[in-house]
C-alpha positions in Angstrom: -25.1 30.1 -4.2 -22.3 31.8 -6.2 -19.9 31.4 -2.8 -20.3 28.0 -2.8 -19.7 27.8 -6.2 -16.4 29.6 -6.1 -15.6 27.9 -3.1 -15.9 24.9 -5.0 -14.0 25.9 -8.0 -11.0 27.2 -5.3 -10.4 24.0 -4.0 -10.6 21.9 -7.6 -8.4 24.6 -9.0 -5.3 23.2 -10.6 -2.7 24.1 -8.2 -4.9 22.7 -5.2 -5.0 19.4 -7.2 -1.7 19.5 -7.7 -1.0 19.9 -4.3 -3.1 17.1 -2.8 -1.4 14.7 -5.5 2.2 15.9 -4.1 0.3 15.3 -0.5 -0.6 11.9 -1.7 2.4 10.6 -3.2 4.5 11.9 0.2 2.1 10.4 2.4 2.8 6.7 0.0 6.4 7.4 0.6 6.2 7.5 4.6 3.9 4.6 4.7 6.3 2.2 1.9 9.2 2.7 4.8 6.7 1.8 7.7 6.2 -2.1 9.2 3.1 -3.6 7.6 0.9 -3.0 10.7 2.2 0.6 11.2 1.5 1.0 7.7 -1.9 -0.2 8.0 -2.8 1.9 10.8 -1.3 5.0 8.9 -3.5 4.8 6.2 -6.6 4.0 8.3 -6.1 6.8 10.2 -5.5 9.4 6.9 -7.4 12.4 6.6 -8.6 10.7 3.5 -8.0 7.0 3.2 -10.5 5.8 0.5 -7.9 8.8 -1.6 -5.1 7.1 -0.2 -5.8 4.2 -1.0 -7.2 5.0 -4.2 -3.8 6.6 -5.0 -2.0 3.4 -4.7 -0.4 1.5 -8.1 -2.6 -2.2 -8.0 1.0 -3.5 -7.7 2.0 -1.3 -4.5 -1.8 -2.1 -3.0 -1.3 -5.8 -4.0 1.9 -6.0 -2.5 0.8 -3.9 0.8 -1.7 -6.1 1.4 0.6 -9.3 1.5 2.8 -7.5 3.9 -0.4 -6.8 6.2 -1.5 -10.6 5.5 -4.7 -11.0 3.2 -7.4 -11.3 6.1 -5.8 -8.3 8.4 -5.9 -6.2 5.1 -9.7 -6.6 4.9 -10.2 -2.9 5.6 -7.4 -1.5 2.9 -9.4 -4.3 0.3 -12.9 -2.5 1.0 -11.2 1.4 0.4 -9.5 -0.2 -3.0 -11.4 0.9 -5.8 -12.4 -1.6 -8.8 -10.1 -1.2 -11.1 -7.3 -2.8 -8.4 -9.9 -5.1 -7.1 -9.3 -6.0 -11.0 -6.0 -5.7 -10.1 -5.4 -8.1 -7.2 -7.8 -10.6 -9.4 -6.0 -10.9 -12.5 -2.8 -11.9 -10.7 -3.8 -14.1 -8.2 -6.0 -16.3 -9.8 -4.3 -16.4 -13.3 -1.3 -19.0 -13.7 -0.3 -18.2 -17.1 -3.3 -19.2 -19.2 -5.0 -20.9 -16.8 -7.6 -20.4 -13.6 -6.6 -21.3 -10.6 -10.2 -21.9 -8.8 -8.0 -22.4 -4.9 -7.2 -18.7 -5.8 -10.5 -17.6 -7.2 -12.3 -19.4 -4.7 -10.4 -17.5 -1.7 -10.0 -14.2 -3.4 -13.9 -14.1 -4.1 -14.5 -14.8 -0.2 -11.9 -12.3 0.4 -14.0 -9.5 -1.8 -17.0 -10.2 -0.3 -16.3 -10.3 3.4 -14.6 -6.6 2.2 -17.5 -5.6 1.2 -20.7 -7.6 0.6 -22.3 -5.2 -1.3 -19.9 -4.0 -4.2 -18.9 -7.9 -4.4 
């Protein structure tokens, strides 16, 4: 029990933190000078997408998965976490103060084709 316990605390140790957030942010660097499709496939293919992705500004994300094209992106939407589902949801359905229901409308079917049940 204590092994796996220090093993554990090892691996969450500041410096190994540190390094997969320096991992992270290089690995967002390669992929922002990648085509959209490469860029896709990049990520999907990550040791750890759902981190990947996770890492990702809402603005970065947002943009990414306009590159990709909304309904190609489906798979980087469902790894997105819910603070930039938020994200993607306060800019594209808000024209200054008020709803665009077009935009909610498709960004709602959008969500739940990602994923069905977090939606």
């Amino acid at each position: 029990m204590n092994r796996h316990n220090d093993n554990l605390k090892s691996k969450n140790s500041p410096e190994n933190l540190t390094k997969s957030l320096e991992r992270l942010a290089n690995l967002r660097q390669e992929i922002s000078t990648l085509p959209a499709q490469q860029a896709l496939e990049r990520i999907l293919t990550a040791t750890e997408p759902l981190a990947l992705v996770h890492s990702f500004p809402g603005q970065d994300l947002h943009f990414l998965i306009h590159d990709i094209g909304t309904d190609s992106a489906l798979p980087l939407i469902r790894l997105a976490s819910n603070k930039q589902w938020e994200y993607f949801l306060d800019v594209e359905i808000w024209h200054r103060d008020r709803m665009d229901l077009d935009a909610v409308t498709r960004w709602a079917h959008l969500l739940l084709s990602a994923d069905p049940n977090r939606m």
